[in-house]
C-alpha positions as CSV (number, residue, x, y, z in Angstrom):
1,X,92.7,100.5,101.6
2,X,92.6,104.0,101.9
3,X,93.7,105.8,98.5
4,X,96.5,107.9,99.4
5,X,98.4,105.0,100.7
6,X,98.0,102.6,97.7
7,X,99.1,105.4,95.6
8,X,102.5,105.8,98.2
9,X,102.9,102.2,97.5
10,X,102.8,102.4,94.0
11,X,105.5,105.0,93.6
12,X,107.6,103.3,96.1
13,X,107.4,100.0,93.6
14,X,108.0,102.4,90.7
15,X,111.7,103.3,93.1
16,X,111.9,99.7,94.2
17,X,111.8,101.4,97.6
18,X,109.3,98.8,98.9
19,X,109.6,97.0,102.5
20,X,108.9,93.8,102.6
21,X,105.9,94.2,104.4
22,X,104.9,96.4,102.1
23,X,105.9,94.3,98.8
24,X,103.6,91.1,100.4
25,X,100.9,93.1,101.1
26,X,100.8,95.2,97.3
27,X,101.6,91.5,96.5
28,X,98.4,90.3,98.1
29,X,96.0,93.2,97.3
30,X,96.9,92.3,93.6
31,X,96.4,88.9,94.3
32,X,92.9,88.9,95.5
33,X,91.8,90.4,91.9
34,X,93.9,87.4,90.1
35,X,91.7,84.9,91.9
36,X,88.7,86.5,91.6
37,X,86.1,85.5,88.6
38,X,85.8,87.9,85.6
39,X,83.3,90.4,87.1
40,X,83.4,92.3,83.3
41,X,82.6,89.2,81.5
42,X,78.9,90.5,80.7
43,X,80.6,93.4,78.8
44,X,81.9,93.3,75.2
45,X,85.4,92.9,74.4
46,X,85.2,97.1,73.4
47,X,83.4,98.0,76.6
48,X,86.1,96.1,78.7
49,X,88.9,98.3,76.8
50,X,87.0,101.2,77.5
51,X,86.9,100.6,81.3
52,X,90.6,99.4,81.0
53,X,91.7,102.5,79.3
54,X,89.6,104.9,81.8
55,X,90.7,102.8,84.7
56,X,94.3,103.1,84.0
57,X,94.4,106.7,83.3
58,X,92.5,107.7,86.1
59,X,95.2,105.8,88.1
60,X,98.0,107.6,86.4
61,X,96.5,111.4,86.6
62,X,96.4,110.3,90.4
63,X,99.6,109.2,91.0
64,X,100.7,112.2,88.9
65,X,99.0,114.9,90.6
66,X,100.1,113.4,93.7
67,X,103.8,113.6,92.4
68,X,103.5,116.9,91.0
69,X,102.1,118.1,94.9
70,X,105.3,116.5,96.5
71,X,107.5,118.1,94.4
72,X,106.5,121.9,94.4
């Protein structure tokens, strides 16, 4: 999925501007992690809080940059 659009979707969930199409498909993306196995189970409890953390706010600064862009 390319990045930009994944980003889109989030803020359009964020709105609850979603299509359908694009609610099942955000719906399924998320969905293919849920069913996955634990592929962080070989780190400790800290180290998978660390990658959380990082994770998360690396996802936020994007989808704020991004937001900040649109709105200049």
């Amino acid at each position: 999925m390319d990045k930009q659009y994944f980003i889109e979707l989030l803020q359009k969930y964020q709105r609850s501007d979603l299509t359908g199409e694009e609610k099942r498909f955000l719906e399924a993306y998320y969905n293919l992690f849920q069913n996955e196995p634990d592929v962080l189970q070989s780190f400790s409890a800290k180290e998978k809080k660390e990658f959380r953390d990082s994770m998360l706010k690396g996802l936020w600064d994007d989808i704020s940059q991004h937001y900040f862009q649109c709105t200049d």
